[in-house]
C-alpha positions as CSV (number, residue, x, y, z in Angstrom):
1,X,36.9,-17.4,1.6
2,X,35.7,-16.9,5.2
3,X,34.6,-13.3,5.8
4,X,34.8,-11.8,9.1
5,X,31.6,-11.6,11.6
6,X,30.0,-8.2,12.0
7,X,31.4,-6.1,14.9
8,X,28.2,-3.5,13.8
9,X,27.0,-1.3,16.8
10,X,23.2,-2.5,15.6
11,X,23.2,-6.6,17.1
12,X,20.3,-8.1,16.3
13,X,19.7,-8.5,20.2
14,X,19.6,-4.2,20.1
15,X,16.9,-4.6,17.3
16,X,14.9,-6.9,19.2
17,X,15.0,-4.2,22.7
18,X,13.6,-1.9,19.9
19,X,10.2,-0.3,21.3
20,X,9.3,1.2,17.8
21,X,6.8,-0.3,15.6
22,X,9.0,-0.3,12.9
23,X,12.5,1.1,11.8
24,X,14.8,1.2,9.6
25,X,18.6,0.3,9.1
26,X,21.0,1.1,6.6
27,X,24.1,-0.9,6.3
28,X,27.6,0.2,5.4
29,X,29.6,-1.2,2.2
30,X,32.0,-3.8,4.0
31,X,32.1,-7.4,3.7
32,X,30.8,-9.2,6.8
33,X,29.0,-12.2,7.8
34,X,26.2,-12.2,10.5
35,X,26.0,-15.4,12.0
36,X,23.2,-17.4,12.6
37,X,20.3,-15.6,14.6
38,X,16.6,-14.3,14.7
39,X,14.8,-11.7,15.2
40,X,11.6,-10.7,17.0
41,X,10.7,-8.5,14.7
42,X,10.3,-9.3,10.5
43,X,12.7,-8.1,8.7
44,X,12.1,-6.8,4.8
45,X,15.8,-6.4,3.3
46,X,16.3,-5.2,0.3
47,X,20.1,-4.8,-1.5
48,X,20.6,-1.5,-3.4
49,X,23.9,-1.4,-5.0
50,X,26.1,-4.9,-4.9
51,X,25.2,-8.4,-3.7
52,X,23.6,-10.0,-0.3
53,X,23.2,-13.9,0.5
54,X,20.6,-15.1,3.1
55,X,20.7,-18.6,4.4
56,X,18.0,-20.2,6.3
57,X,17.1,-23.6,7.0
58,X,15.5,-24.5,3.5
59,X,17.6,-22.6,1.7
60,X,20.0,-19.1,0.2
61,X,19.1,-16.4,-1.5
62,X,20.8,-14.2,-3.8
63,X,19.7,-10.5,-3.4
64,X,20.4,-8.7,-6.0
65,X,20.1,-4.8,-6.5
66,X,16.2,-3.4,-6.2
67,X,15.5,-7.3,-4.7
68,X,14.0,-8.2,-1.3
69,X,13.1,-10.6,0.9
70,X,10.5,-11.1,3.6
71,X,11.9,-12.6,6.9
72,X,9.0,-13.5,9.5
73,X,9.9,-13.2,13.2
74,X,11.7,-15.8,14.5
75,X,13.2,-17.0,11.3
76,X,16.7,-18.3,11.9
77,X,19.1,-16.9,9.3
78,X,22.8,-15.8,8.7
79,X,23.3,-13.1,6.0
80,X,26.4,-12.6,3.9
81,X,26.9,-9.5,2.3
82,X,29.5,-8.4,0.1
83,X,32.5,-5.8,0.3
84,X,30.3,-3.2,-2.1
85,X,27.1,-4.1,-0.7
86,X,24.4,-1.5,0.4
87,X,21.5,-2.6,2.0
88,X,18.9,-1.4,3.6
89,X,16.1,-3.4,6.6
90,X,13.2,-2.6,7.7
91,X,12.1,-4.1,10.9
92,X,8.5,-4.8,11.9
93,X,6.8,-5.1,15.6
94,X,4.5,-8.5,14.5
95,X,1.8,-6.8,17.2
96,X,1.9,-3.2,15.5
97,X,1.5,-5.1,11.7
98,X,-2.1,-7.9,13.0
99,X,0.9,-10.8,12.8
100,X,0.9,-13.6,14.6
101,X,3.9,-13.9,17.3
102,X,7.1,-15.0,16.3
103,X,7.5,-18.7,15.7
104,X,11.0,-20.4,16.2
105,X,12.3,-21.7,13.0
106,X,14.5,-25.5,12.1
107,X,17.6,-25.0,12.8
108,X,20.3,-24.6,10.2
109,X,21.5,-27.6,8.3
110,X,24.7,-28.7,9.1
111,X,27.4,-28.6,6.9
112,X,25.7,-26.6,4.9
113,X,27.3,-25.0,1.9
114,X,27.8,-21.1,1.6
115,X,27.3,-18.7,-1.8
């Protein structure tokens, strides 16, 4: 079943405009798909009440409640998450955190299966 893309005030081009050196976001329980992008900022998403699928180029993974996953800048990724999903991300300016800059990552397979 195809689920439809996120129409969520919060793009991912807002969150890389962002000035602060880190913030947080807190997504709503509906069932969307963010297509395939990156971020200039890591993200650290975490999954607090249902079930969350990140694809990127080697690979998904399944978060599961009180599980989280590390996304350096400039990591291409598309994220699934399910109709009773809760999730929370944390962004990080890779300047205000002694990271190196973002690095652009493989593209994504294609024909690549989805969870």
């Amino acid at each position: 079943m195809k689920l439809p893309r996120s129409r969520h005030a919060l793009s991912h081009r807002a969150i890389d405009r962002g000035t602060a050196a880190a913030f947080a976001f807190f997504g709503d329980p509906r069932a969307a798909t963010f297509a395939w992008h990156r971020h200039r900022k890591h993200q650290l998403m975490t999954v607090t009440h249902g079930l969350a699928y990140v694809q990127t180029a080697t690979g998904i993974v399944t978060l599961t409640p009180w599980c989280g996953l590390l996304l350096p800048a400039g990591v291409r990724h598309e994220t699934r998450v399910e109709a009773d999903c809760r999730y929370r991300s944390v962004f990080f300016d890779p300047a205000a955190t002694g990271s190196p800059a973002p690095r652009r990552s493989p593209s994504p397979p294609t024909g690549s299966s989805r969870p």
